[in-house]
MIVOPA-552771 format. One record per residue (C-alpha): residue number from 1; residue in three letters; x, y, z. Coordinates in pm, 1 decimal. Example, Ala and Ser with C-alpha at 12.3 -4.5 7.8 and 13.67 -1.06 7.14 Angstrom:
2
num,residu,px,py,pz
1,ALA,1230.0,-450.0,780.0
2,SER,1367.0,-106.0,714.0
END
This chain:
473
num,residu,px,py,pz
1,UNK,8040.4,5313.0,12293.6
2,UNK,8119.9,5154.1,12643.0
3,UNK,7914.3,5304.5,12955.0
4,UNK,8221.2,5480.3,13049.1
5,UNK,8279.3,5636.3,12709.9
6,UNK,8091.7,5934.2,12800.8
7,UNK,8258.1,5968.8,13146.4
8,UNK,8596.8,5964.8,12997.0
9,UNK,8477.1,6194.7,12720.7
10,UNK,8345.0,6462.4,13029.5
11,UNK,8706.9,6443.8,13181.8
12,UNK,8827.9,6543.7,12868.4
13,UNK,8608.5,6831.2,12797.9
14,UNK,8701.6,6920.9,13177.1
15,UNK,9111.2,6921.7,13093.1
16,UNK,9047.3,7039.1,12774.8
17,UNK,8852.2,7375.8,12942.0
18,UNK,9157.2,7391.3,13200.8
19,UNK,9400.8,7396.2,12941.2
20,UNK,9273.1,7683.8,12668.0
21,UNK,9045.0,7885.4,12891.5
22,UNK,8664.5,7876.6,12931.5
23,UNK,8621.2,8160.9,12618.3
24,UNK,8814.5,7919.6,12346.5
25,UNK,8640.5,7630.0,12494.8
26,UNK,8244.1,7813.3,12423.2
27,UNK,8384.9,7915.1,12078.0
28,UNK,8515.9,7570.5,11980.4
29,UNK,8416.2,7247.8,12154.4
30,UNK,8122.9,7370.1,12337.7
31,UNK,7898.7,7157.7,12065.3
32,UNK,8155.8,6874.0,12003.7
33,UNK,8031.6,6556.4,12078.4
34,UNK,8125.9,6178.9,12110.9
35,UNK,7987.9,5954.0,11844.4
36,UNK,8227.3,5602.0,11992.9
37,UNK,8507.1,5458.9,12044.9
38,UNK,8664.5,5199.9,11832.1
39,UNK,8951.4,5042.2,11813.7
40,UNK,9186.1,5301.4,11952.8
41,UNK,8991.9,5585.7,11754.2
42,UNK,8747.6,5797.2,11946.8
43,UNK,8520.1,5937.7,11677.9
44,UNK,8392.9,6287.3,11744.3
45,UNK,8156.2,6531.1,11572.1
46,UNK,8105.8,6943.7,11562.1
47,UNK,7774.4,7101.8,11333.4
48,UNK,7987.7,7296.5,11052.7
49,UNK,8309.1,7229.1,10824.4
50,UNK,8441.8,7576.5,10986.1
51,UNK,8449.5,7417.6,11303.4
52,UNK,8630.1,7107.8,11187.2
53,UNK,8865.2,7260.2,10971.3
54,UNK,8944.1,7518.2,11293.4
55,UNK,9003.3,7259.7,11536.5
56,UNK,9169.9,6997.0,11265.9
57,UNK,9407.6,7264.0,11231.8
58,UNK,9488.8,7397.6,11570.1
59,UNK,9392.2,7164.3,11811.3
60,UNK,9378.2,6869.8,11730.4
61,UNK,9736.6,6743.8,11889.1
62,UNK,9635.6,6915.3,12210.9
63,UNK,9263.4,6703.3,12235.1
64,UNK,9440.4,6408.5,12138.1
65,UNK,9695.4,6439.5,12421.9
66,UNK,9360.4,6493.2,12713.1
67,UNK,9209.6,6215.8,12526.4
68,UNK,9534.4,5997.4,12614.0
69,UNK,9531.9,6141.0,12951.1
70,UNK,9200.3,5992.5,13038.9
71,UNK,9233.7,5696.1,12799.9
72,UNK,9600.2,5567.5,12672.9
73,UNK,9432.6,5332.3,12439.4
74,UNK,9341.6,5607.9,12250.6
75,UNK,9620.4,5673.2,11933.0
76,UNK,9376.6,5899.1,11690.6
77,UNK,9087.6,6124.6,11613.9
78,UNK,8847.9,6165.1,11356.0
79,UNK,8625.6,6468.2,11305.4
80,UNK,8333.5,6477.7,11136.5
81,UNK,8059.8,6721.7,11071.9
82,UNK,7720.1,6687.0,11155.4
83,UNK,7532.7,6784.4,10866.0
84,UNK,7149.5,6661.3,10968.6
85,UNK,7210.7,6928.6,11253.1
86,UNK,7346.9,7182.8,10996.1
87,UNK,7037.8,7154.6,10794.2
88,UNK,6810.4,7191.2,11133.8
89,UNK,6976.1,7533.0,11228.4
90,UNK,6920.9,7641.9,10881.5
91,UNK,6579.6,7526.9,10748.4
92,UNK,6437.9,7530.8,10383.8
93,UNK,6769.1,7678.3,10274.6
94,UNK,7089.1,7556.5,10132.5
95,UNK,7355.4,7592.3,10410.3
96,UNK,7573.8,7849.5,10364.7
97,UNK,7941.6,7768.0,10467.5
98,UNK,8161.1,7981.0,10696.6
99,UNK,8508.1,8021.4,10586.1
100,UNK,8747.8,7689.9,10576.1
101,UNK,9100.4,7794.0,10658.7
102,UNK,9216.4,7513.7,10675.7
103,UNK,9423.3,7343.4,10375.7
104,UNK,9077.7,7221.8,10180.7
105,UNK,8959.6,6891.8,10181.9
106,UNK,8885.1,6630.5,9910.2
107,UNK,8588.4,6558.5,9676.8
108,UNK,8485.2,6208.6,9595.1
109,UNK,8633.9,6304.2,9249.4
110,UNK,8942.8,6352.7,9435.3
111,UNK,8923.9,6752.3,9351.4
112,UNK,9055.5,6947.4,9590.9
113,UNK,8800.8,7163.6,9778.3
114,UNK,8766.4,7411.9,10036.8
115,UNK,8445.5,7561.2,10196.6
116,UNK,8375.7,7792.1,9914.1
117,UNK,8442.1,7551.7,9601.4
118,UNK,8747.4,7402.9,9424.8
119,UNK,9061.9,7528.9,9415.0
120,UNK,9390.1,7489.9,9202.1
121,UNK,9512.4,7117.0,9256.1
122,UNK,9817.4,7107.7,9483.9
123,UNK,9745.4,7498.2,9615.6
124,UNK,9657.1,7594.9,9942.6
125,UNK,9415.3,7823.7,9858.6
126,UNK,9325.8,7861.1,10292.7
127,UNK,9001.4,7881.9,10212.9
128,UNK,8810.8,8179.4,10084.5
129,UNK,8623.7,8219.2,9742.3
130,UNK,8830.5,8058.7,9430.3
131,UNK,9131.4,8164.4,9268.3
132,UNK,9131.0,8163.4,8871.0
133,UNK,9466.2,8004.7,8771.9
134,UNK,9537.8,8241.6,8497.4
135,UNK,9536.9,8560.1,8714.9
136,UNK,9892.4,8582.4,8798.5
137,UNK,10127.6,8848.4,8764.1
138,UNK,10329.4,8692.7,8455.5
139,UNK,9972.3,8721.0,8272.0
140,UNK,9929.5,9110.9,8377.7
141,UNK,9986.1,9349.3,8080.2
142,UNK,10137.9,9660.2,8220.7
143,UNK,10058.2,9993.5,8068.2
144,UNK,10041.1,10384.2,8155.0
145,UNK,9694.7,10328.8,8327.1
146,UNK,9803.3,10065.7,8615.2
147,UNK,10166.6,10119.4,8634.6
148,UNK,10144.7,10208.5,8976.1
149,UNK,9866.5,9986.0,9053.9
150,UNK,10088.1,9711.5,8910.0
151,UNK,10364.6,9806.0,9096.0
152,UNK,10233.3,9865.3,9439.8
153,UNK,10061.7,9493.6,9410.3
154,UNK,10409.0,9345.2,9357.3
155,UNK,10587.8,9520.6,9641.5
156,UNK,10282.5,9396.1,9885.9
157,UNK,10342.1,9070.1,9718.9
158,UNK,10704.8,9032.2,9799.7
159,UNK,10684.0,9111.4,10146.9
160,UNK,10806.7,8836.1,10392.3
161,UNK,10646.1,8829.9,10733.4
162,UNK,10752.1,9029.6,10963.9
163,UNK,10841.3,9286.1,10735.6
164,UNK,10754.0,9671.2,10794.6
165,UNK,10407.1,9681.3,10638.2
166,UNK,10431.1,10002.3,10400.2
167,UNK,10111.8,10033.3,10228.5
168,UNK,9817.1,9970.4,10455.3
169,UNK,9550.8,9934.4,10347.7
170,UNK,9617.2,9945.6,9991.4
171,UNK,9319.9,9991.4,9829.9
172,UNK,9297.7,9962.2,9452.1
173,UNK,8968.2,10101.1,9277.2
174,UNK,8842.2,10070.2,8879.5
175,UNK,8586.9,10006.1,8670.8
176,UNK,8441.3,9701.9,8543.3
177,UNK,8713.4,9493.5,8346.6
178,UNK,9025.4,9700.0,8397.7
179,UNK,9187.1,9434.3,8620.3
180,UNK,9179.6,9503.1,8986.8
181,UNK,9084.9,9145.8,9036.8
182,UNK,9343.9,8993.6,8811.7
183,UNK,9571.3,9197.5,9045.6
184,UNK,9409.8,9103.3,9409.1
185,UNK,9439.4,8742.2,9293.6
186,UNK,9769.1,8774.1,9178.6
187,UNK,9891.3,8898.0,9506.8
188,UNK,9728.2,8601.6,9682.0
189,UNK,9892.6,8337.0,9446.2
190,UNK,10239.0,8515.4,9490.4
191,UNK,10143.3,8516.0,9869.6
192,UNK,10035.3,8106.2,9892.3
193,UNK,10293.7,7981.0,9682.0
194,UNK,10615.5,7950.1,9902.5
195,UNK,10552.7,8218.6,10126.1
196,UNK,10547.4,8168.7,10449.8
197,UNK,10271.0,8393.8,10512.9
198,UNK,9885.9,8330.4,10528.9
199,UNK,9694.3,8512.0,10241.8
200,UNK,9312.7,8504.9,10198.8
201,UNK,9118.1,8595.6,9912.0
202,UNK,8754.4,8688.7,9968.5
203,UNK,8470.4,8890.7,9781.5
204,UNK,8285.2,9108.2,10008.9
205,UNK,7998.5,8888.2,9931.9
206,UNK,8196.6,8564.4,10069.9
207,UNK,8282.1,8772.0,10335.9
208,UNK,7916.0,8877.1,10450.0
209,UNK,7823.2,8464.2,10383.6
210,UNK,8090.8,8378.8,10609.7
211,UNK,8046.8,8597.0,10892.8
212,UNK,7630.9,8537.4,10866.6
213,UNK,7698.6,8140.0,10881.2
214,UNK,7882.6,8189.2,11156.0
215,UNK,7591.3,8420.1,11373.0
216,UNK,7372.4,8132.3,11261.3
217,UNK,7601.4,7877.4,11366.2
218,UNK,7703.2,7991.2,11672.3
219,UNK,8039.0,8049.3,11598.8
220,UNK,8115.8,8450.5,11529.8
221,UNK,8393.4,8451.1,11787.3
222,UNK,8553.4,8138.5,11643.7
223,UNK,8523.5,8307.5,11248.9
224,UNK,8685.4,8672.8,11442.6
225,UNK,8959.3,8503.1,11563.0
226,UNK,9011.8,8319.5,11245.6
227,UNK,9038.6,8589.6,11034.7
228,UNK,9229.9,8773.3,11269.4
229,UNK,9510.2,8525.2,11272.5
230,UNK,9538.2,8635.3,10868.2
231,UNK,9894.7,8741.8,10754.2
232,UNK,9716.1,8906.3,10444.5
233,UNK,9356.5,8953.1,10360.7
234,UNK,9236.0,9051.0,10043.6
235,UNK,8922.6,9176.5,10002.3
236,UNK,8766.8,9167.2,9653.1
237,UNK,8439.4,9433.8,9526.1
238,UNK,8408.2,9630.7,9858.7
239,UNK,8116.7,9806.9,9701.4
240,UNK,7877.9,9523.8,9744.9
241,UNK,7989.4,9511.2,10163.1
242,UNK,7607.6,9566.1,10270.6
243,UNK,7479.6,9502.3,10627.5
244,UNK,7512.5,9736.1,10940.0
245,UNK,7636.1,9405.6,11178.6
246,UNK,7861.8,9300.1,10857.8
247,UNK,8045.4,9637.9,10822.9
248,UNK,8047.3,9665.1,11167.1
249,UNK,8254.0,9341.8,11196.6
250,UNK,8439.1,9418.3,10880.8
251,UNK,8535.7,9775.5,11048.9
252,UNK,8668.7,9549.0,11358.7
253,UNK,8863.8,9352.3,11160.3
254,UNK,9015.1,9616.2,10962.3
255,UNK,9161.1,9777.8,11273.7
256,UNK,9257.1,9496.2,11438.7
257,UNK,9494.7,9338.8,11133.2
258,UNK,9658.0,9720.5,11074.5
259,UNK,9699.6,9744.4,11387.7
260,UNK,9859.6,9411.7,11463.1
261,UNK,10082.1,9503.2,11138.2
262,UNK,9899.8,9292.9,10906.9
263,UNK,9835.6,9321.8,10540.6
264,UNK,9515.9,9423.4,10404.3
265,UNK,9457.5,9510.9,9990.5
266,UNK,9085.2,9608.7,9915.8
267,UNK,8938.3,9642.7,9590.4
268,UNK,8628.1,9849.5,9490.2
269,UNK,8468.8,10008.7,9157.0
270,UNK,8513.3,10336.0,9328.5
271,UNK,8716.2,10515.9,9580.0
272,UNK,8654.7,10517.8,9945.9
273,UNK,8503.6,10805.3,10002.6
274,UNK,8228.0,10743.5,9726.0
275,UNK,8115.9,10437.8,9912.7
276,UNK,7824.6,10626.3,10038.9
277,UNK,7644.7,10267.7,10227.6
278,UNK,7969.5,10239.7,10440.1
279,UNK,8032.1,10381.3,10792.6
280,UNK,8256.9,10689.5,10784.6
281,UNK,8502.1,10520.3,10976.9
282,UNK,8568.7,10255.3,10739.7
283,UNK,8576.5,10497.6,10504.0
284,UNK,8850.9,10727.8,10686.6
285,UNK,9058.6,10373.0,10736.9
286,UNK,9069.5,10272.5,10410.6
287,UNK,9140.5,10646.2,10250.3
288,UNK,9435.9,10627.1,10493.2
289,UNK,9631.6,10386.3,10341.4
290,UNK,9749.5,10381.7,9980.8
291,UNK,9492.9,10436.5,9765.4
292,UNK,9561.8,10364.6,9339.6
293,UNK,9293.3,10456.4,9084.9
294,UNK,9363.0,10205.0,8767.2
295,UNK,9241.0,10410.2,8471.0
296,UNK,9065.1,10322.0,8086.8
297,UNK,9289.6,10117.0,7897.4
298,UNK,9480.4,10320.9,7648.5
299,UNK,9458.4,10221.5,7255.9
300,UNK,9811.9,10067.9,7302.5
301,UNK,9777.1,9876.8,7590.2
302,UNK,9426.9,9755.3,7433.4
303,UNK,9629.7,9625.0,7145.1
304,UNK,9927.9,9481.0,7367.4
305,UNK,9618.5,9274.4,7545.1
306,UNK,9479.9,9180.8,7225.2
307,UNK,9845.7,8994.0,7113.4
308,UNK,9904.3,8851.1,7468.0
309,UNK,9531.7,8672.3,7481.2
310,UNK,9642.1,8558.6,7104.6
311,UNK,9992.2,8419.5,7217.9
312,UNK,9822.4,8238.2,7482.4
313,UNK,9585.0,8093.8,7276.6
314,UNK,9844.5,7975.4,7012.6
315,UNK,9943.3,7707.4,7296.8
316,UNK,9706.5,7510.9,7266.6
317,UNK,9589.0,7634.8,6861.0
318,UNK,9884.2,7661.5,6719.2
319,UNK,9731.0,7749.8,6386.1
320,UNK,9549.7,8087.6,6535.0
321,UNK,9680.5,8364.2,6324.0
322,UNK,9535.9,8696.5,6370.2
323,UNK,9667.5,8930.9,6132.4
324,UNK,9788.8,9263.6,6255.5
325,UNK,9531.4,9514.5,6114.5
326,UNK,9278.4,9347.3,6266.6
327,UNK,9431.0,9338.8,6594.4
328,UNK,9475.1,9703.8,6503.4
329,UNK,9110.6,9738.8,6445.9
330,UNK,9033.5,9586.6,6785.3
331,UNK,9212.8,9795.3,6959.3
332,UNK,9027.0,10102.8,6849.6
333,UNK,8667.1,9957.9,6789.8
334,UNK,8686.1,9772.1,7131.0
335,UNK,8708.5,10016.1,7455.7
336,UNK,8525.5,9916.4,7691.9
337,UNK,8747.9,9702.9,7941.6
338,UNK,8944.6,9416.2,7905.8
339,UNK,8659.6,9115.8,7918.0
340,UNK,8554.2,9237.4,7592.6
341,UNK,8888.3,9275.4,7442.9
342,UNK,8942.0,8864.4,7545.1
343,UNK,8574.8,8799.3,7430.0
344,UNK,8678.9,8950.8,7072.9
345,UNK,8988.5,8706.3,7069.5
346,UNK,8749.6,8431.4,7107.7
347,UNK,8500.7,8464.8,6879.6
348,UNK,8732.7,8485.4,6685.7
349,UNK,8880.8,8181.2,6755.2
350,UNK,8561.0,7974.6,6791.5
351,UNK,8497.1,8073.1,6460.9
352,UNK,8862.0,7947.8,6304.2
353,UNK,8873.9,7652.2,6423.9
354,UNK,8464.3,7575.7,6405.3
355,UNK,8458.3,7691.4,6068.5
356,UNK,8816.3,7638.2,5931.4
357,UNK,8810.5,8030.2,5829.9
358,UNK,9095.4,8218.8,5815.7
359,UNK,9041.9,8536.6,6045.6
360,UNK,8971.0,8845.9,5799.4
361,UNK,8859.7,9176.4,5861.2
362,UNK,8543.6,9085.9,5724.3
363,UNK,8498.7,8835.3,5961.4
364,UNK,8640.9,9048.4,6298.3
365,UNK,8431.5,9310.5,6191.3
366,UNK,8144.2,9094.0,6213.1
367,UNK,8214.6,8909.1,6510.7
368,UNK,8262.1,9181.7,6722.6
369,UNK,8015.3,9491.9,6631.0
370,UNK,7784.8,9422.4,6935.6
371,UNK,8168.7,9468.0,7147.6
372,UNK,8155.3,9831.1,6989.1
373,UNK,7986.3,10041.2,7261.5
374,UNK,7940.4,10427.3,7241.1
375,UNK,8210.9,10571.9,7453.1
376,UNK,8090.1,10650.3,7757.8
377,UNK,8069.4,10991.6,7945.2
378,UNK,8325.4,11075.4,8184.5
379,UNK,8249.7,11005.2,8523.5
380,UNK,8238.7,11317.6,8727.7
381,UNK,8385.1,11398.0,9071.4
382,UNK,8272.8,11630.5,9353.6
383,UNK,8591.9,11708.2,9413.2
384,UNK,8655.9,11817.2,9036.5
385,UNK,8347.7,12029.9,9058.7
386,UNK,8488.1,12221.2,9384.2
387,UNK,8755.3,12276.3,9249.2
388,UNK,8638.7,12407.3,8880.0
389,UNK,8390.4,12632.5,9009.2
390,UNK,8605.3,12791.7,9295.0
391,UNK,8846.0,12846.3,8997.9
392,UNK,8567.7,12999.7,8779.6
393,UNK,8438.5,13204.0,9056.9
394,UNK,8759.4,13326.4,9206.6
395,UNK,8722.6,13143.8,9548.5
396,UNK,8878.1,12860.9,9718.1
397,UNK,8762.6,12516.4,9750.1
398,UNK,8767.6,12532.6,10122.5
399,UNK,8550.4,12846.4,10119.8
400,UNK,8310.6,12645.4,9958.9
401,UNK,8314.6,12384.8,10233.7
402,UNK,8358.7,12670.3,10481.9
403,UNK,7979.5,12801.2,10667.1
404,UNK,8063.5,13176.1,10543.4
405,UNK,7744.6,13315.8,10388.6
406,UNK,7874.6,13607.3,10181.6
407,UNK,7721.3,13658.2,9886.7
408,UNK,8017.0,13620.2,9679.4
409,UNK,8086.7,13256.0,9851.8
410,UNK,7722.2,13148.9,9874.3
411,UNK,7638.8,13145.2,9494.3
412,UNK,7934.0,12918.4,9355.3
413,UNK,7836.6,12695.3,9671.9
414,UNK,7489.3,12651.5,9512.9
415,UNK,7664.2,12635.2,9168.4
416,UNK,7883.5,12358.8,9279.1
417,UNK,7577.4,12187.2,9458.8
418,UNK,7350.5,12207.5,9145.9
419,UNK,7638.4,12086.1,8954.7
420,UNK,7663.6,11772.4,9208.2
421,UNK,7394.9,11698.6,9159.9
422,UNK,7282.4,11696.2,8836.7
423,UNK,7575.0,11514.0,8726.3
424,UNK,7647.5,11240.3,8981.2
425,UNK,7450.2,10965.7,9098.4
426,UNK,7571.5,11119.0,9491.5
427,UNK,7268.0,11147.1,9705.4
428,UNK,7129.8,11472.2,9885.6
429,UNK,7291.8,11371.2,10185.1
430,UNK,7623.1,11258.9,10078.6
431,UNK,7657.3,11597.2,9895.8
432,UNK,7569.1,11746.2,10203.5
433,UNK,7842.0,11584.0,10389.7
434,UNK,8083.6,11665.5,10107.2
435,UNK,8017.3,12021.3,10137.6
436,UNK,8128.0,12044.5,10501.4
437,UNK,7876.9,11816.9,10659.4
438,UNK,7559.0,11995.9,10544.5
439,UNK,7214.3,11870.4,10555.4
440,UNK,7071.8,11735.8,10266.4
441,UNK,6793.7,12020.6,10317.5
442,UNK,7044.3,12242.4,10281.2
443,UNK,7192.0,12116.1,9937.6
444,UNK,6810.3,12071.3,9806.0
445,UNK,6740.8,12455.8,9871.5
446,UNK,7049.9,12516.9,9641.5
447,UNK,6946.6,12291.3,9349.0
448,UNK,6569.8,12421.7,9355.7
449,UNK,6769.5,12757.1,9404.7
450,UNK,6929.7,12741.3,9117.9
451,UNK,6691.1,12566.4,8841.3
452,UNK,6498.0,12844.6,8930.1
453,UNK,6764.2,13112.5,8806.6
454,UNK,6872.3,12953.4,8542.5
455,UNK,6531.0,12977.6,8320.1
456,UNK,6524.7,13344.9,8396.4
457,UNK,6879.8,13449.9,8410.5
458,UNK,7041.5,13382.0,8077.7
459,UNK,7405.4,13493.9,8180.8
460,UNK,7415.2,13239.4,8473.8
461,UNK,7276.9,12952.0,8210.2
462,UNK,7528.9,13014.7,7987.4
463,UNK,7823.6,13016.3,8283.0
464,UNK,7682.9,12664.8,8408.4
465,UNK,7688.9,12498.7,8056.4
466,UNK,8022.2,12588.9,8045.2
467,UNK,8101.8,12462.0,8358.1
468,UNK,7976.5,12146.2,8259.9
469,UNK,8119.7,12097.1,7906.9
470,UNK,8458.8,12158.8,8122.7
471,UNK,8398.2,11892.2,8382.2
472,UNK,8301.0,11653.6,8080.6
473,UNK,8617.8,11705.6,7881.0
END
């Protein structure tokens, strides 16, 4: 580097400031540097892959046109990342990598990479956690549980941009295994292969990485406005969104794409208004929009699973029979979700072709009794138990919200209480708030209020046990 590198490299900064504003300038090239000049390349460095990827993408024609400016010799750029100072802001720790929207970059194995680990070769994943190849909508098996599920996904899908957004947010919630990812991911390959809009895929858990590299690094602003610029976001297991700052910035961004008429799809393992650790705003947002519950899987679409995963598998076993009773017998034994169902289809695969075995019932029954799992209870709602006791009771569900204290109101309000709480994991204060904003004082009273009755008063014992076996049905 000449003694008039640095000069030149000041003047640049200084048209560079004039020409995107002092804000953009803090967020982005405030920690640039000049590492030389050589041989018509000035070589420049910024502290994170973010940064690069940022400025790669969006700026780099309009720094290489001040660079030319203040030095015509100069034909190209090259970014690098500093990690030494990476691994100074973050000590002891393994860095943890804001998001990379840019189109990935290269391994030495040649792999194509972004910030959060490989990605399909040839697909511009824009960053954002990985993408399994196989979750695509051809590979969905529709049945009477996520019909509409299915069929809201594809119409989000096949937007273009620019297109009236009409389900926003749509938020999709299920169990474990049910396929509310296969779906979210489905969407974002639809949406990043030929579509001229930008789609990002990201589990809340990338999500709260992202945005607390970016407070480390210096950089929040930069990571808001990248997100921001997102066509479609897709957010992936909501539930595990932790973090008052986080969901604070999460809220933000919310509003800020549905209000600039952007997609977002949100998944969770519950709806949004049993997401007791999130703010009651976000909560309010995201029950706005479209919200799809995808249910158990049926014994028939169990089964129509169990022959797709055995098709697919014929591709590249083309010997892999599995007769139809025991796909049959599958079907029935097998109801938990659809991992297992996929875990049954190989074992007993492994097993074929390690073994040379024909599959038998014998051998499925075998290979999958530990998949067998005692059905499990159903999973009871507030709202279910409002509305069963106001029907048992003769009152209305929004008399047992209501603050009336007559005696013929207050009792199934202590019922339905009890009831919460005794057979949901909701705590004191959330039942509190779902009984007309209440303090949790108030809903303890009625619990203690009630175990205390019902060991003395046989009559009202026998009323809640029968409220109960109907909520359970």
């Amino acid at each position: 580097m000449t003694t008039t590198d640095p000069e030149r490299w000041e003047r640049v900064k200084g048209r560079l400031r004039a020409e995107v504003g002092e804000e953009i300038f803090q967020s982005w090239f405030a920690r640039m540097e000049l590492e030389r000049v050589h041989e018509g390349m000035a070589h420049l460095s910024v502290p994170t892959r973010f940064l690069k990827s940022w400025i790669q993408s969006h700026y780099i024609d309009r720094l290489l046109n001040c660079w030319q400016a203040e030095h015509p010799d100069i034909q190209k750029l090259d970014v690098t990342v500093r990690s030494a100072v990476l691994r100074t802001v973050v000590p002891k720790a393994k860095p943890i990598e804001a998001i990379d929207f840019g189109r990935g970059t290269r391994g030495d194995s040649g792999e194509a990479r972004t910030a959060f680990g490989p990605v399909a070769s040839g697909h511009d994943a824009l960053g954002g956690s990985p993408l399994d190849l196989r979750l695509t909508f051809d590979t969905f098996v529709i049945g009477r549980s996520n019909t509409l599920a299915h069929a809201a996904a594809k119409q989000v899908a096949a937007a273009r941009r620019n297109d009236p957004v009409m389900f926003n947010p749509l938020y999709i919630h299920a169990g474990v295994g049910l396929g509310k990812t296969h779906l979210l991911q489905a969407i974002t390959w639809a949406g990043n292969n030929g579509s001229e809009r930008k789609v990002l895929y990201l589990t809340a858990e990338k999500f709260m990485y992202g945005f607390v590299s970016a407070l480390r690094t210096q950089t929040a602003l930069a990571f808001k406005e990248a997100l921001r610029g997102i066509d479609v976001l897709v957010i992936d297991d909501l539930q595990f969104l932790q973090g008052k700052s986080t969901q604070a910035e999460f809220c933000h961004t919310l509003n800020a794409l549905i209000d600039a008429g952007r997609q977002v799809i949100i998944a969770a393992d519950r709806p949004p208004t049993d997401l007791e650790s999130l703010d009651d705003r976000v909560r309010s947002r995201l029950a706005g929009g479209l919200v799809v519950e995808m249910g158990p899987l049926g014994e028939e679409l169990r089964l129509e699973i169990l022959k797709f995963r055995v098709t697919a598998a014929r591709q590249y076993h083309p010997s892999f029979d599995v007769p139809a009773p025991v796909l049959s017998y599958i079907a029935k034994a097998v109801t938990h979700n659809g991992r297992d169902l996929e875990g049954a289809v190989n074992r007993l695969l492994a097993h074929n072709k390690l073994t040379g075995q024909p599959v038998t019932m014998e051998m499925a029954e075998r290979e999958v009794r530990d998949l067998i799992r005692p059905q499990e209870p159903k999973r009871v709602k507030i709202e279910d138990i409002q509305r069963i006791v106001a029907r048992q009771y003769n009152v209305s569900r929004s008399d047992l919200l209501s603050s009336r204290r007559t005696a013929n109101v207050v009792r199934p309000r202590q019922v339905a209480m009890y009831l919460a709480k005794t057979l949901t994991l909701r705590s004191l204060p959330e039942i509190g708030r779902r009984f007309g904003g209440r303090d949790h004082t108030t809903v303890l009273h009625a619990v203690r209020k009630i175990e205390g009755l019902v060991g003395n008063d046989a009559m009202l014992a026998d009323e809640i046990e029968v409220l109960k076996r109907q909520l359970q049905e």
